[in-house]
C-alpha positions in Angstrom: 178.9 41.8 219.4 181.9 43.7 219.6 185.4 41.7 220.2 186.2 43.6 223.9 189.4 43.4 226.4 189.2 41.6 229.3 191.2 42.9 232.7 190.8 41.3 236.4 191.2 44.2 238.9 193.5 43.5 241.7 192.7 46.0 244.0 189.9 49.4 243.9 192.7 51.5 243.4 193.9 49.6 240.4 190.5 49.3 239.1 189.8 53.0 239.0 193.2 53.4 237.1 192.4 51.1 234.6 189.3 52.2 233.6 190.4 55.9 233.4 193.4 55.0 231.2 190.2 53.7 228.9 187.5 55.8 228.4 185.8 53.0 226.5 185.7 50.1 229.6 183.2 49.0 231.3 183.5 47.7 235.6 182.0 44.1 235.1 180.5 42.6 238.0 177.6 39.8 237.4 177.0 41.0 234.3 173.7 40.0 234.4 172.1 43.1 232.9 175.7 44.6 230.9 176.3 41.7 229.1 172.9 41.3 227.9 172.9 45.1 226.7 176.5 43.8 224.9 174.6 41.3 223.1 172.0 43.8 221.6 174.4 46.5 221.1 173.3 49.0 223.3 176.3 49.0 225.1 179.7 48.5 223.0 182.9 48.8 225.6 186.6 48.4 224.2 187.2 46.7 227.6 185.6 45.0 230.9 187.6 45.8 233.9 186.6 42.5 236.1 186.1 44.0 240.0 184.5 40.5 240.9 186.9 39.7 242.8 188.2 43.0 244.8 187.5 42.8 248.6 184.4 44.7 248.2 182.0 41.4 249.3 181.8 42.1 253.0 178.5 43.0 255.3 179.3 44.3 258.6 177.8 46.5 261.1 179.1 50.3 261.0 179.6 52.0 264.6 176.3 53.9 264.8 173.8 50.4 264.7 173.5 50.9 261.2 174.9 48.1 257.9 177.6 48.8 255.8 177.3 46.8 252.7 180.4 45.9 249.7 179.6 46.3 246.2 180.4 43.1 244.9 178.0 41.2 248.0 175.6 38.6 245.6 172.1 38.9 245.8 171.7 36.1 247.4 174.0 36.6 250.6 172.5 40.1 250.9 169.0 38.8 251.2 170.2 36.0 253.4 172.2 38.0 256.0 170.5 37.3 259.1 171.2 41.5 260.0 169.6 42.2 256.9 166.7 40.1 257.7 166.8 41.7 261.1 167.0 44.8 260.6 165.8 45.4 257.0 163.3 42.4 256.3 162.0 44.9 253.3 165.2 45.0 251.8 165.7 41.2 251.8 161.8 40.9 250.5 162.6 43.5 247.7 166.0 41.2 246.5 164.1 38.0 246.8 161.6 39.6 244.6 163.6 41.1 242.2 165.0 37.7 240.0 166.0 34.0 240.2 168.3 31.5 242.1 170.5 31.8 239.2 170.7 35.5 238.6 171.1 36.4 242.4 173.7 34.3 242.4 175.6 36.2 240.1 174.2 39.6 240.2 175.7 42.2 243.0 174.8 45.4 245.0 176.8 47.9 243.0 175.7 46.4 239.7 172.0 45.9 241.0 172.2 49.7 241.5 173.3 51.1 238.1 171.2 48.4 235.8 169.9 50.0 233.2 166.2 50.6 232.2 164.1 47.4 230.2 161.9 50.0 228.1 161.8 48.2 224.6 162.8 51.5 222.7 166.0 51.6 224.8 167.0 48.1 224.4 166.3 47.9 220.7 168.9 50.1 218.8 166.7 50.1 215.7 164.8 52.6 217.2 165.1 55.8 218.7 166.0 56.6 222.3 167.0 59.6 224.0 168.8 57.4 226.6 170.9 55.7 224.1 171.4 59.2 221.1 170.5 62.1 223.0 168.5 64.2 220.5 166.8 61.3 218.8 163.5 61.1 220.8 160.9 59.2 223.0 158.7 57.4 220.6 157.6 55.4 224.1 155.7 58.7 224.9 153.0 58.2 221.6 153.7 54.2 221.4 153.9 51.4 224.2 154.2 52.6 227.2 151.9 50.8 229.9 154.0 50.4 231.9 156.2 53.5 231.7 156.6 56.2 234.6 153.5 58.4 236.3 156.2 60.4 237.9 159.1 62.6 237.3 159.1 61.8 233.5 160.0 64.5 231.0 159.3 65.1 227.4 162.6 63.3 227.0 162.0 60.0 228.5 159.1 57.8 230.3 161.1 54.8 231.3 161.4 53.7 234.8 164.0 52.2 236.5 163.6 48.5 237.1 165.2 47.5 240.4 163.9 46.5 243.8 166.8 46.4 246.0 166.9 50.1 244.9 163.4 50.3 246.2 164.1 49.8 249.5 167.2 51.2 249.8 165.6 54.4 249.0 163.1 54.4 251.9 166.2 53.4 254.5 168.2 56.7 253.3 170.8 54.9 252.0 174.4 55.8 251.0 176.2 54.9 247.9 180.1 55.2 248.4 182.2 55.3 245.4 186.1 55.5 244.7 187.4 57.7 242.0 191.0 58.6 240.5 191.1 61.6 243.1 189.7 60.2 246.2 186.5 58.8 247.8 183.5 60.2 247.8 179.8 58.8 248.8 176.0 60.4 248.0 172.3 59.3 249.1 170.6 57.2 247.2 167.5 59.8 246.8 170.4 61.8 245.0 172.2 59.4 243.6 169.9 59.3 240.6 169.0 62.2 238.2 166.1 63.4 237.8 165.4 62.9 234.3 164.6 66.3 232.8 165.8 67.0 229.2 169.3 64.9 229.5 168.0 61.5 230.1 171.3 60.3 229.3 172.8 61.3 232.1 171.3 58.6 235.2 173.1 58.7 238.3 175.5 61.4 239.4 178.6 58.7 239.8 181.6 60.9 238.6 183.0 59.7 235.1 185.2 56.4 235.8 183.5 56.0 239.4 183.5 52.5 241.0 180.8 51.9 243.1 182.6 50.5 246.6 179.7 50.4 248.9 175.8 50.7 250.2 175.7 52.4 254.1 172.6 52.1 256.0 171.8 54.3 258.8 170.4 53.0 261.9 166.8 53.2 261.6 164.6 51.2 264.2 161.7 51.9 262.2 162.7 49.9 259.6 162.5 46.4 261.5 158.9 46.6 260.7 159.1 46.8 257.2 157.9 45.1 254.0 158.3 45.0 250.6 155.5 44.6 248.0 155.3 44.0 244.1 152.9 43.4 241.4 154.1 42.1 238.3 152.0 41.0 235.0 152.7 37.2 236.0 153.8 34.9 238.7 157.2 34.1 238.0 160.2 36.4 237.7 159.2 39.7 235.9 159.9 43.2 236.4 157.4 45.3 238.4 154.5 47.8 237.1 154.4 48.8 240.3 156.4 48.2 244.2 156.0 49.4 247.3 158.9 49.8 250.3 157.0 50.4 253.5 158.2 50.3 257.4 155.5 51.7 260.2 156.4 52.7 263.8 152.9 53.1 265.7 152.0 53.6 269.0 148.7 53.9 270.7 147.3 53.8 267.5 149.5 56.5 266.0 151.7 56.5 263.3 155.2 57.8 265.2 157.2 57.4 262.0 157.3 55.9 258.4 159.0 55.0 255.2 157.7 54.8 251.9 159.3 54.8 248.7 157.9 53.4 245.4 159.1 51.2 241.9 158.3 50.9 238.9 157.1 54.5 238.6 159.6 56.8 237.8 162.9 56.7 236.2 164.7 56.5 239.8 164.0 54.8 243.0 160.6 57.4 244.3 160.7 58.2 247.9 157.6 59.5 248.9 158.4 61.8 251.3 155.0 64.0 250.8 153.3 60.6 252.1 155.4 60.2 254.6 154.4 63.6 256.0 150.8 62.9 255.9 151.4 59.9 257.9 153.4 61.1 260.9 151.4 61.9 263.6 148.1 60.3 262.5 145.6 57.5 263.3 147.1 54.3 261.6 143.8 53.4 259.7 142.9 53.2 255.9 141.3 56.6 255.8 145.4 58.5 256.8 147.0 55.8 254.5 144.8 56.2 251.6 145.1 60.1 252.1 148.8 59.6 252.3 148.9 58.1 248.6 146.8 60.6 247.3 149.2 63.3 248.5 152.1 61.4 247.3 149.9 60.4 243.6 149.0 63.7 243.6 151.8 64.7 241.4 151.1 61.7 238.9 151.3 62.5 235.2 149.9 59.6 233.4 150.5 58.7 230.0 147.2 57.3 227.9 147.9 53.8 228.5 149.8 53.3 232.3 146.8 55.5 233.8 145.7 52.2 235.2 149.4 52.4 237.9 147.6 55.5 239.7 144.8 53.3 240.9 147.3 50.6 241.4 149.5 52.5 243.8 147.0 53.9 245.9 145.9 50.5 246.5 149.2 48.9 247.1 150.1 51.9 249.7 146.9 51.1 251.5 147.3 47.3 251.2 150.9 47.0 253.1 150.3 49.9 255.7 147.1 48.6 256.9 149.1 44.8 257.1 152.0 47.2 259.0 150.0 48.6 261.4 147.8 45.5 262.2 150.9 44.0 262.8 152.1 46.3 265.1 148.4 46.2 266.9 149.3 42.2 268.0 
């Protein structure tokens, strides 16, 4: 491991300054997934600038009805908030989902947001990886890869990104706000991440030296009838092959508006906005939801081996709309 500096932020402002006086630094938070990537040498900073302890840890209501949400908020008192349980029951589903006691505990929001992949090739710095030595190539795409993306991959890179609170904040049109050395500045989560094309490098669009500041959810009634569902290879903690964000507004039997976004299928967060589309202004039965995957899965590239996560999505999709809806039918 490489011998690092350590620096305790005192403020964002002083934060931002000290990691652009560094190129080499590194915003610590948890570090529940950066100082694990230290450890195999995937990542290497000169210097961790410490922003534990910023005032950044605060949920509060914004003036719209909607949640504004600090960086540095734990896992755990995000999926405890009783708004957030309110409000967003998916969200606090998809956190509870996504790791232990222990790690939500340490883990928070704005680190949550830019952990990195868990592909094998990345993490092992023995192999090749486009993500890590742009150039070098995606031996994922001919070796393992079951559980590697059916959507928006490239020639350049099959990995998917690994987080559930993402999930979820992705179907509630979530904003990321950021601080940088010239100002504020804020994007939607849907564009927050690149798509990964040929520079899978490159991951989010947070300017160079960016601290993440914030998560701002809009009002959106639809989403107090949400849920959050994931199916992982065993029953304890384990990253996702596949996850589903859902919230279903019906009345009189008709879908009046929906969320969906998937995990575990694409390198970012995947709102599925072509099956939302399907579902708006349809009968809330199996035959619009399964039609509404299809439409969304009809874009799915498959691999040899993760073939299996088409069939697994449709399912899912089906699954927690038809548990919405009969819900909403009480």
């Amino acid at each position: 491991m490489r011998e690092f500096g350590y620096e305790r932020a005192d403020d964002v402002s002083g934060a931002v300054a000290l990691l652009a006086a560094d190129p080499d630094a590194r915003f610590l938070g948890g570090g529940t997934n950066l100082v694990d990537l230290m450890k195999t040498g995937v990542e290497r900073p000169a210097r961790l600038v410490d922003v534990r302890e910023l005032p950044l840890d605060g949920i509060e209501p914004t003036a719209d009805g909607g949640l504004r949400i600090g960086a540095t908020v734990s896992n755990s008192d995000l999926a405890a908030h009783p708004e957030v349980r309110r409000s967003y029951p998916a969200l606090t589903q998809a956190v509870l989902a996504g790791a232990s006691g222990q790690l939500r505990n340490m883990a928070t929001v704005g680190g949550n947001l830019l952990q990195r992949t868990r592909c094998g090739y990345f993490t092992d710095v023995s192999k090749p990886c486009n993500k890590r030595v742009p150039g070098s190539g995606c031996p994922a795409i001919t070796g393992e890869h079951h559980n590697h993306a059916i959507l928006g991959a490239s020639d350049h890179c099959v990995a998917v990104h690994p987080s559930d609170m993402g999930v979820a904040l992705a179907a509630f049109d979530a904003v990321v706000t950021y601080e940088t050395a010239d100002g504020p500045g804020e994007s939607p989560l849907t564009d927050f991440y690149l798509p990964v094309g040929d520079t899978p490098e490159r991951e989010t669009a947070l300017p160079p030296g960016a601290l993440i500041t914030g998560v701002t959810l809009p009002p959106a009634p639809v989403a107090a009838r949400s849920r959050y569902r994931k199916v992982r290879e065993r029953a304890s903690y384990a990253f996702a092959i596949g996850s589903v964000a859902a919230a279903l507004d019906v009345e009189d039997g008709v879908v009046r508006d929906a969320r969906l976004a998937f995990g575990a299928v694409a390198s970012r967060p995947w709102r599925a906005r072509a099956a939302e589309e399907v579902l708006i202004g349809r009968p809330a039965d199996g035959e619009t939801f399964a039609a509404a995957a299809d439409a969304e899965l009809a874009a799915a590239r498959p691999l040899p081996d993760n073939g299996y996560k088409v069939t697994l999505m449709r399912n899912l999709v089906v699954a927690v709309l038809t548990e919405l809806a009969e819900e909403a039918a009480r």
